[in-house]
OpenMM code with the backbone's topology and positions (N, CA, C; nanometers):
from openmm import Vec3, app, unit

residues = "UNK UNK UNK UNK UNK UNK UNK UNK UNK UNK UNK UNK UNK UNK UNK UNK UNK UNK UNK UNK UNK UNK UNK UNK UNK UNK UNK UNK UNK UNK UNK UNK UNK UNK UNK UNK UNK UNK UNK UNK UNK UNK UNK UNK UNK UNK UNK UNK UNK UNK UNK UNK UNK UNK UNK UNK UNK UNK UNK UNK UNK UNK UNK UNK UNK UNK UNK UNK UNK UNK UNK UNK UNK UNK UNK UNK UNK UNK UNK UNK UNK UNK UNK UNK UNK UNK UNK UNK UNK UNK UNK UNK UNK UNK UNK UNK UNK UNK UNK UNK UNK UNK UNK UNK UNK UNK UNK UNK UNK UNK UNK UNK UNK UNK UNK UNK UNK UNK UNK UNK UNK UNK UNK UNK UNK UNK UNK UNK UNK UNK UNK UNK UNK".split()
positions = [
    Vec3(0.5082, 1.0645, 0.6992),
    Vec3(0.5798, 1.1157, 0.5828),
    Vec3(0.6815, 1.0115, 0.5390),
    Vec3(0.7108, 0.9856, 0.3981),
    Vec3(0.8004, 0.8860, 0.3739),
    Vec3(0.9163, 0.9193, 0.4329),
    Vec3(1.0132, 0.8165, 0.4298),
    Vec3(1.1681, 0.8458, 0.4706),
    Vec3(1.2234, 0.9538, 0.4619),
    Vec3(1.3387, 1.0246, 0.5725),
    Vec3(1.3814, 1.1360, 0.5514),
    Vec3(1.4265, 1.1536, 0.4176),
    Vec3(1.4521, 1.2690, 0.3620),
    Vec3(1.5220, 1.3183, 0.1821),
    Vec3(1.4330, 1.2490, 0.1038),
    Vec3(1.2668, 1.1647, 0.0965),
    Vec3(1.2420, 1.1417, 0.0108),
    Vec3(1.1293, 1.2251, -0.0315),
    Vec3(1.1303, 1.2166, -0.1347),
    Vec3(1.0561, 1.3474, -0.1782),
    Vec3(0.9093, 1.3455, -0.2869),
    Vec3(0.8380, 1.4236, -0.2540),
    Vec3(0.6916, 1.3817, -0.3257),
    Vec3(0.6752, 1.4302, -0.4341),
    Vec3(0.6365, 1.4066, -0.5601),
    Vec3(0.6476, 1.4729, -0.6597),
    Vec3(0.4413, 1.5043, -0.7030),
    Vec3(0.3889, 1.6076, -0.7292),
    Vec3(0.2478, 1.6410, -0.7165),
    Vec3(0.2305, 1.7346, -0.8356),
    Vec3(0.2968, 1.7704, -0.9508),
    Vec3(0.3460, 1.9069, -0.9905),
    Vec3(0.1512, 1.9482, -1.0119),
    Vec3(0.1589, 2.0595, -0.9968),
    Vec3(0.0150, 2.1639, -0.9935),
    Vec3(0.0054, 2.1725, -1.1686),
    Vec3(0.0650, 2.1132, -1.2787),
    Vec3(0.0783, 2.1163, -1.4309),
    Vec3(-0.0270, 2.0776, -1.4581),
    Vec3(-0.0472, 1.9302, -1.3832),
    Vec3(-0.1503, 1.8571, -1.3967),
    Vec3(-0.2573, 1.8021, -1.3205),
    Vec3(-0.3595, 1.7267, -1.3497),
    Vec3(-0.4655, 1.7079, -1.2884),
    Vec3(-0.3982, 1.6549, -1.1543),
    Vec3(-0.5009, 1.6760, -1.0244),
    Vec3(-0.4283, 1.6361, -0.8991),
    Vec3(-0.4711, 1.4958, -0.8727),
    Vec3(-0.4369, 1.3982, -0.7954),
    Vec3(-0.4710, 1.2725, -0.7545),
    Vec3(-0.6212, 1.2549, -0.7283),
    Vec3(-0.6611, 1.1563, -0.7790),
    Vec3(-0.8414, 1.1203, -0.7543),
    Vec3(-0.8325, 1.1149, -0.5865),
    Vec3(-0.7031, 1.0683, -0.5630),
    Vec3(-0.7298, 1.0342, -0.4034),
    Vec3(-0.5944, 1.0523, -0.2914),
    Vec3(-0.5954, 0.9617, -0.2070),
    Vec3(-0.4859, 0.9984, -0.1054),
    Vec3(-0.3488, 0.8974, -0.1575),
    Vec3(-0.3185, 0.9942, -0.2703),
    Vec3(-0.1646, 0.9215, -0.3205),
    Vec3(-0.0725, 1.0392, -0.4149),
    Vec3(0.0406, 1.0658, -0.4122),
    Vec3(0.1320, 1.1360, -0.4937),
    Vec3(0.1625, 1.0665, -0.6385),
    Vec3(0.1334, 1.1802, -0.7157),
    Vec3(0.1896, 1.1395, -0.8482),
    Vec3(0.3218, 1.0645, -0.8749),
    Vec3(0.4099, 1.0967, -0.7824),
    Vec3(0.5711, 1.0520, -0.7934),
    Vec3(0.6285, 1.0745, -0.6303),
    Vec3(0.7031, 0.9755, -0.6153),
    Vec3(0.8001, 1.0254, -0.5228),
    Vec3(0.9245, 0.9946, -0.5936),
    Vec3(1.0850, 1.0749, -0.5466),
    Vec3(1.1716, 1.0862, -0.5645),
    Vec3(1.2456, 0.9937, -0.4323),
    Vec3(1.3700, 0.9137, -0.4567),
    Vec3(1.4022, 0.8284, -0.3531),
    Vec3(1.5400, 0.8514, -0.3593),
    Vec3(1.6388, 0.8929, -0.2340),
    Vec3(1.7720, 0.9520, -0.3031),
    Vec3(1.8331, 0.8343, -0.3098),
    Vec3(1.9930, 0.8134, -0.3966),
    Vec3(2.1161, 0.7431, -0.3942),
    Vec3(2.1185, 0.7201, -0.2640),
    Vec3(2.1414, 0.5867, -0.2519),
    Vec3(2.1952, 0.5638, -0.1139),
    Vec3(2.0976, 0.4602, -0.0319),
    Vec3(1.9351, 0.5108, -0.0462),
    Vec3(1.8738, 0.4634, 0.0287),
    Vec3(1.8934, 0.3046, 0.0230),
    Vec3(1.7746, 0.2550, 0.1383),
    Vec3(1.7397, 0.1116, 0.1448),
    Vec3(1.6352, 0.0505, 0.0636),
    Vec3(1.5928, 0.0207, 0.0083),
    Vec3(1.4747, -0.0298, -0.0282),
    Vec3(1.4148, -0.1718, -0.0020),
    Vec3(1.2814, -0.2011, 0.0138),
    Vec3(1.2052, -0.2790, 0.0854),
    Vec3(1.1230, -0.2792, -0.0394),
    Vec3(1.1500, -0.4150, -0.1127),
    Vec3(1.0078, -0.4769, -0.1751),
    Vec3(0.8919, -0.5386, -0.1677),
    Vec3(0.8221, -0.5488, -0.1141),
    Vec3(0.6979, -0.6069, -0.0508),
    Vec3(0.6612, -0.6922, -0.0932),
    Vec3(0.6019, -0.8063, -0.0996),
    Vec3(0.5473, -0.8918, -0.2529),
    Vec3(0.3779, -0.8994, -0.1670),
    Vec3(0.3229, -0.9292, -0.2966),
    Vec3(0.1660, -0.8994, -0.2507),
    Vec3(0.1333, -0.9547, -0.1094),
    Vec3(0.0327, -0.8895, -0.0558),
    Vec3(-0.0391, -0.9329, 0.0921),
    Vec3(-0.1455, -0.9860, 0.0665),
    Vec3(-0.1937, -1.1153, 0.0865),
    Vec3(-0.3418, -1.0994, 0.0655),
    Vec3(-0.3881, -1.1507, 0.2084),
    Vec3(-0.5162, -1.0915, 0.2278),
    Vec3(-0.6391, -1.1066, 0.3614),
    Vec3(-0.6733, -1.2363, 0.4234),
    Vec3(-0.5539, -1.2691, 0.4430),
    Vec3(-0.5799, -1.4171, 0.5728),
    Vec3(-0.4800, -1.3846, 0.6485),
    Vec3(-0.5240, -1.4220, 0.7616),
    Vec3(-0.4446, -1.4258, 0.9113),
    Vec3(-0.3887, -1.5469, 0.8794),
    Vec3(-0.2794, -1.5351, 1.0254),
    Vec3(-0.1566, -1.6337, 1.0448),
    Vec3(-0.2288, -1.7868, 1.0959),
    Vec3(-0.3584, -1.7828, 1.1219),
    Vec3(-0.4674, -1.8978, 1.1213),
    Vec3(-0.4969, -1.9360, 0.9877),
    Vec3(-0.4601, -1.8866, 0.9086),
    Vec3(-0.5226, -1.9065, 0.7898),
    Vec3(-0.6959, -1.8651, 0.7702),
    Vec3(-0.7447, -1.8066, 0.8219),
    Vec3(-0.8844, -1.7245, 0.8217),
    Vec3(-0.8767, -1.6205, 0.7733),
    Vec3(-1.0048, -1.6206, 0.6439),
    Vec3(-0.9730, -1.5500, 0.5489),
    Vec3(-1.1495, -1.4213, 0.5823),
    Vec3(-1.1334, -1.3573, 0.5925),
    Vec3(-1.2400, -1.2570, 0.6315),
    Vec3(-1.3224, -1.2420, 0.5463),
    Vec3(-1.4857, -1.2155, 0.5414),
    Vec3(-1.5508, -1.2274, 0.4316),
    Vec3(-1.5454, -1.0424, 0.3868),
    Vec3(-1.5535, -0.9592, 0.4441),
    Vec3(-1.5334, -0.8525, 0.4127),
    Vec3(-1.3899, -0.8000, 0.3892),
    Vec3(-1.4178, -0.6930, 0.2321),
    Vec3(-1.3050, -0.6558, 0.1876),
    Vec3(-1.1967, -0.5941, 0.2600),
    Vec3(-1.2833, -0.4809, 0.3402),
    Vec3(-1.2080, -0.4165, 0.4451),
    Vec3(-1.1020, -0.4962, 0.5446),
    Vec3(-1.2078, -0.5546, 0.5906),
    Vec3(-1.1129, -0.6532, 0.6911),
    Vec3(-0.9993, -0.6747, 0.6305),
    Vec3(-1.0647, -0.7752, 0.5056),
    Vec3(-0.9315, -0.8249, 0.4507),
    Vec3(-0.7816, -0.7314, 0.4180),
    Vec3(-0.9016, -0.6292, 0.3431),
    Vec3(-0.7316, -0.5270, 0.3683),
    Vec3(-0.6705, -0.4742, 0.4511),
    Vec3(-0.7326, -0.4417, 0.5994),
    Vec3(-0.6507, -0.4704, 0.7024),
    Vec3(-0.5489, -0.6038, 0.7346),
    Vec3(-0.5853, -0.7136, 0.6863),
    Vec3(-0.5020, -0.7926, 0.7034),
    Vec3(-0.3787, -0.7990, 0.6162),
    Vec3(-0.3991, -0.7329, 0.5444),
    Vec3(-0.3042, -0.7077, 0.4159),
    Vec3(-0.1639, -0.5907, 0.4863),
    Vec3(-0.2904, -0.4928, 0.5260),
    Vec3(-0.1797, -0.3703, 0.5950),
    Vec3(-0.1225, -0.4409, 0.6984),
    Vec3(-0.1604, -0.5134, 0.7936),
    Vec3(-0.0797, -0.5355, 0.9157),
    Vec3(0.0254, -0.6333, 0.9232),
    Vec3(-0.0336, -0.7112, 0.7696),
    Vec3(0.1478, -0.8235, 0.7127),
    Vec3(0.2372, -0.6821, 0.6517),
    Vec3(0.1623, -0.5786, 0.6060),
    Vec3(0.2926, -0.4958, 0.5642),
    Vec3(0.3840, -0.4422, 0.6576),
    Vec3(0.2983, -0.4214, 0.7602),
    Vec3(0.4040, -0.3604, 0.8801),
    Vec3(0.4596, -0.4157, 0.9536),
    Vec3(0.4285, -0.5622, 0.9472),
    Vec3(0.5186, -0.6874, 1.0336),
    Vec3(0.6605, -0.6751, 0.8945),
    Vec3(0.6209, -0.6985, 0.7669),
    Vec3(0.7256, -0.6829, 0.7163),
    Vec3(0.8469, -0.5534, 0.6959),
    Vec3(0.7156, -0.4899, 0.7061),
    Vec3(0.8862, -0.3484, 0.7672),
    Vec3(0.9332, -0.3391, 0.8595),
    Vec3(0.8787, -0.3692, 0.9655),
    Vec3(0.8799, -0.3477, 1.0981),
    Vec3(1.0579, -0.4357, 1.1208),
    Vec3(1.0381, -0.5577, 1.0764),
    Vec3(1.1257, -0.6539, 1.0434),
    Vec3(1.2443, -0.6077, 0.9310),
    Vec3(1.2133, -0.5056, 0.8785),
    Vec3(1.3232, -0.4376, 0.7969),
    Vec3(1.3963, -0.3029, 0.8822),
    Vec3(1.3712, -0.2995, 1.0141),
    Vec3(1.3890, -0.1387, 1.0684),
    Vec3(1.2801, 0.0218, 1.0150),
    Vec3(1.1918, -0.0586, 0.9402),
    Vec3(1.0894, 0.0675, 0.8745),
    Vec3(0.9690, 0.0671, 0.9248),
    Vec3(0.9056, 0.1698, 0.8533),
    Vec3(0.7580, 0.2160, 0.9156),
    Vec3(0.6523, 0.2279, 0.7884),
    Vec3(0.5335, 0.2363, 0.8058),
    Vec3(0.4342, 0.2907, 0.7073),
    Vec3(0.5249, 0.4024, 0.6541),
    Vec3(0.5277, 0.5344, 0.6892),
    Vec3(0.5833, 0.6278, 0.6601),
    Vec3(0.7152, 0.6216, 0.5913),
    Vec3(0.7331, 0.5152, 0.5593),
    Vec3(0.8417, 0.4754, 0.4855),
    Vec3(0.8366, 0.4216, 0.3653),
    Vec3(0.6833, 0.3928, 0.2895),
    Vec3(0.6358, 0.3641, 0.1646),
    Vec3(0.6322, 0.4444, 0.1047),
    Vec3(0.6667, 0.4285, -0.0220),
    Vec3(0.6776, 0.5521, -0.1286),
    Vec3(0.6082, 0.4332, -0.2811),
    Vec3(0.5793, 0.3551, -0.2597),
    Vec3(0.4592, 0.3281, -0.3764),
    Vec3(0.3742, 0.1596, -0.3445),
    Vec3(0.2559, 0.1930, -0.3485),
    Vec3(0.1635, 0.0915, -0.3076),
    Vec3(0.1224, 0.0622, -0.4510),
    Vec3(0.1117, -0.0829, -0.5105),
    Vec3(0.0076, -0.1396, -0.5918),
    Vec3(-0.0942, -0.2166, -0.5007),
    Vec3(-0.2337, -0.2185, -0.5450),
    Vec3(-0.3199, -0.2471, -0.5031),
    Vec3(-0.4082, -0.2635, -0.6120),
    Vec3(-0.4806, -0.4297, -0.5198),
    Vec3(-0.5408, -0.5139, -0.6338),
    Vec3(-0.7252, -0.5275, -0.5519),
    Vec3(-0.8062, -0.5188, -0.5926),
    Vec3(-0.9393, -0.5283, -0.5790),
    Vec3(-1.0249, -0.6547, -0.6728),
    Vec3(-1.1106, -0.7219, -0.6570),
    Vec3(-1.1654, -0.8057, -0.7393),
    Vec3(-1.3181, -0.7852, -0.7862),
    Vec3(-1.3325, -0.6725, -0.7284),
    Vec3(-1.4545, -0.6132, -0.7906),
    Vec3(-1.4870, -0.4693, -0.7340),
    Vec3(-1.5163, -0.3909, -0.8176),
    Vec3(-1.5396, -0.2302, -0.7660),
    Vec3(-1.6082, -0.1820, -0.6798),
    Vec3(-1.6636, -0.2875, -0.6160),
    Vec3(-1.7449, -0.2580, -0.4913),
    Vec3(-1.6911, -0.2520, -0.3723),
    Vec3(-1.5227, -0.3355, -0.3586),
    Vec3(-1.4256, -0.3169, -0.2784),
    Vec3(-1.3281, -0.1957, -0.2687),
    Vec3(-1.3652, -0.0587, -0.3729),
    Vec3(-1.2925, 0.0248, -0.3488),
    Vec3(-1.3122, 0.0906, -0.2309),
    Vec3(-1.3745, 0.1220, -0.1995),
    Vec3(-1.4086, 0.1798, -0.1158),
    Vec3(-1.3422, 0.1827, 0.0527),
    Vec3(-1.3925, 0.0274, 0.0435),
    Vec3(-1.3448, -0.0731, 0.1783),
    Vec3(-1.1607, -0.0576, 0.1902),
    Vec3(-1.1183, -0.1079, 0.0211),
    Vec3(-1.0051, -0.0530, 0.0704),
    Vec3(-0.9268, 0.0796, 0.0851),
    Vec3(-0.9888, 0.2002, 0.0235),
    Vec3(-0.9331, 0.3196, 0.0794),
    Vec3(-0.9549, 0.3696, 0.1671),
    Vec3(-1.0382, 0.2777, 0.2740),
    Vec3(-1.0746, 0.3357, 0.3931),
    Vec3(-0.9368, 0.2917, 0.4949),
    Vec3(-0.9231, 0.1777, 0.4548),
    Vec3(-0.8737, 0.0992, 0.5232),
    Vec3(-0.6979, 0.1857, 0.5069),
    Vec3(-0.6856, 0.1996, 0.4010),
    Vec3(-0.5360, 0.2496, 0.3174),
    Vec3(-0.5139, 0.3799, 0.4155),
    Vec3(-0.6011, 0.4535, 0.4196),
    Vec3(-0.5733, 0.5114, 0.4493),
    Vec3(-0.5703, 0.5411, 0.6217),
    Vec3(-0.6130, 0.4815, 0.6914),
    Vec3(-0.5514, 0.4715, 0.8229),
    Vec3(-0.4426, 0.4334, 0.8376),
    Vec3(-0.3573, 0.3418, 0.7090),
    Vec3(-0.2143, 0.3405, 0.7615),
    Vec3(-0.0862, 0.3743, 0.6904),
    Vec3(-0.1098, 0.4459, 0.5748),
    Vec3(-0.0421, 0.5181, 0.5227),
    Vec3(-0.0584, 0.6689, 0.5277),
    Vec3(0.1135, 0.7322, 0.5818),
    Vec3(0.1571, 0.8506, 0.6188),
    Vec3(0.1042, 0.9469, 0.4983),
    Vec3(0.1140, 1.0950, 0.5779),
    Vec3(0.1078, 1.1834, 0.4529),
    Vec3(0.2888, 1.2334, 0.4435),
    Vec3(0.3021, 1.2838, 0.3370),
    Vec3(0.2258, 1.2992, 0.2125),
    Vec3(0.2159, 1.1504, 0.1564),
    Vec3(0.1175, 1.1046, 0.0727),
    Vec3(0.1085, 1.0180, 0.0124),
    Vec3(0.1793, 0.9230, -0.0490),
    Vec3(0.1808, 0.7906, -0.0508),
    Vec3(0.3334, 0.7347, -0.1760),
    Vec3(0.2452, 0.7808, -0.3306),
    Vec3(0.3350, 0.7101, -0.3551),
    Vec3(0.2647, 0.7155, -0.5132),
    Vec3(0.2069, 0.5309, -0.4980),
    Vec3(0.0679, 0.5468, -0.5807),
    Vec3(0.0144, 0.4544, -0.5633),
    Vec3(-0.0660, 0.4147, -0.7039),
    Vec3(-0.0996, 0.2719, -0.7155),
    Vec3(-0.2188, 0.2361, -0.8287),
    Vec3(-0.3011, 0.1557, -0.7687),
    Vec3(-0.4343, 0.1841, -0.8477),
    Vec3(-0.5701, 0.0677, -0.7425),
    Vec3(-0.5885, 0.0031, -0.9137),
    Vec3(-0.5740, -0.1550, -0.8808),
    Vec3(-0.6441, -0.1949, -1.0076),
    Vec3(-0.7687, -0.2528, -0.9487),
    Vec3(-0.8586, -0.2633, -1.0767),
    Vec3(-0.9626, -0.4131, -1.0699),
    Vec3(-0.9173, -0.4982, -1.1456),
    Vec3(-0.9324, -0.6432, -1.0246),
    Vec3(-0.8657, -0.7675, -1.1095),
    Vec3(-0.9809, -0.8337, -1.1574),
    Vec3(-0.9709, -0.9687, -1.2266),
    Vec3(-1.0974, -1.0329, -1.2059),
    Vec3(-1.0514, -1.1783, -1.1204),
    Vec3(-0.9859, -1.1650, -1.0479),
    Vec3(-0.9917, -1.2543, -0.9338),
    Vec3(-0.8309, -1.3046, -0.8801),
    Vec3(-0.8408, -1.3496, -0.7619),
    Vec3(-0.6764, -1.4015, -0.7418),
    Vec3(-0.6379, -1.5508, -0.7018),
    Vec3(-0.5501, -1.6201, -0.6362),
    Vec3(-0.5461, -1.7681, -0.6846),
    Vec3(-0.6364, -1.8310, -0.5787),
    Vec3(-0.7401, -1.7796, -0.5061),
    Vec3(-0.8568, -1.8670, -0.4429),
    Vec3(-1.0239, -1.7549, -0.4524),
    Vec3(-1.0728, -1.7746, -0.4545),
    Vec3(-1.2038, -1.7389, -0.5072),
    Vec3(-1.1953, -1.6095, -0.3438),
    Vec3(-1.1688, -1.6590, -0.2575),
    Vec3(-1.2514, -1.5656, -0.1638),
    Vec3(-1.1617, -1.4601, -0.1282),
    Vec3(-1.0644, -1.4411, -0.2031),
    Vec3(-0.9671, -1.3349, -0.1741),
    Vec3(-1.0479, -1.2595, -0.2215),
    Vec3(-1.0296, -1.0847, -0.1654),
    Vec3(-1.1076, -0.9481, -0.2569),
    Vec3(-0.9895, -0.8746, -0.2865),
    Vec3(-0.8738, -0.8650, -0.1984),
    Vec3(-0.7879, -0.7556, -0.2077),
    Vec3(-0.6312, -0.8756, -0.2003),
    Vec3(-0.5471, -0.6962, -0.2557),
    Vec3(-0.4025, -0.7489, -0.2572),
    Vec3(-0.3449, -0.6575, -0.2461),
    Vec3(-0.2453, -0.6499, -0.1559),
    Vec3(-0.1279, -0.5099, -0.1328),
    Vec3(0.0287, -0.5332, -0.1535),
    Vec3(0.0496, -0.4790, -0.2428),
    Vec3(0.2408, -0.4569, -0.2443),
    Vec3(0.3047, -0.3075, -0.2360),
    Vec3(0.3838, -0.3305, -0.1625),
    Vec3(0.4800, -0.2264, -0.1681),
    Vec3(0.6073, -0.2298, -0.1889),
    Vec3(0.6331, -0.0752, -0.2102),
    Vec3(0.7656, -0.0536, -0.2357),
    Vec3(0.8194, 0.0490, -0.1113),
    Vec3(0.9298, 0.0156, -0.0475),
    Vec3(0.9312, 0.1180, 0.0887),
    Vec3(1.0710, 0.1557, 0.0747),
    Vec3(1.1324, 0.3198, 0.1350),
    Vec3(1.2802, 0.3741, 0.1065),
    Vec3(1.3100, 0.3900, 0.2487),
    Vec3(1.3950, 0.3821, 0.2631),
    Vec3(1.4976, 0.4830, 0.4140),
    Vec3(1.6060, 0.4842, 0.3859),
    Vec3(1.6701, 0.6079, 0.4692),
    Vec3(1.7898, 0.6895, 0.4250),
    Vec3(1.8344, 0.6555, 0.5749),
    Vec3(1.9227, 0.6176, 0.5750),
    Vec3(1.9942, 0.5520, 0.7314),
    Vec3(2.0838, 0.6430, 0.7814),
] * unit.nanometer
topology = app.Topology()
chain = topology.addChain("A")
for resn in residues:
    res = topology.addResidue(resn, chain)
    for name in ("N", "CA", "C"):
        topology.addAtom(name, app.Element.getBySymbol(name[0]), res)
């Protein structure tokens, strides 16, 4: 679940999420915030995985070295952008997304790009993460 007091916004008004993400979260005065800047799918070898999945595991596990390094957790994201380079990688990455992001959901977007600054990248992850200390 995101940070304590932060809050999910889902209202039942409207259509519900295609998938495992909240329409809105609410983040109170006060908190911390953690900007993420994109992840993309190479290890600290610089080996870049030919599958999307993989790759977006490698994406998730620089995110949690970077919170981890902030005092935070997965459960502490309250909005993911996410970048794909062809629609055949959705998949791979909501599989992947979702083993490491908490419920309830952040609020999230999946784009399709048409590519990122080296040909064999597929995916890209940023976040935005709250805690209330």
């Amino acid at each position: 679940m995101p940070g304590p007091a932060v809050r999910t916004i889902t209202p039942n008004t409207i259509r519900a999420p295609f998938a495992r993400y909240s329409h809105a979260v609410e983040v109170p005065a006060g908190a911390r915030l953690v900007f993420a800047s994109g992840q993309l799918g190479i290890s600290v070898d610089d080996a870049i995985p030919e599958d999307a999945g993989d790759q977006a595991d490698l994406c998730f596990r620089a995110i949690g070295e970077i919170l981890l390094a902030a005092g935070m957790a997965f459960g502490d994201i309250v909005r993911i952008n996410a970048f794909v380079s062809d629609r055949a990688h959705l998949a791979a990455y909501m599989t992947v997304r979702d083993r490491y992001v908490a419920l309830p959901p952040p609020a999230s977007t999946l784009m399709i790009v048409s590519g990122f600054t080296r040909p064999e990248f597929k995916v890209e992850v940023e976040v935005v993460a709250a805690k209330v200390d």
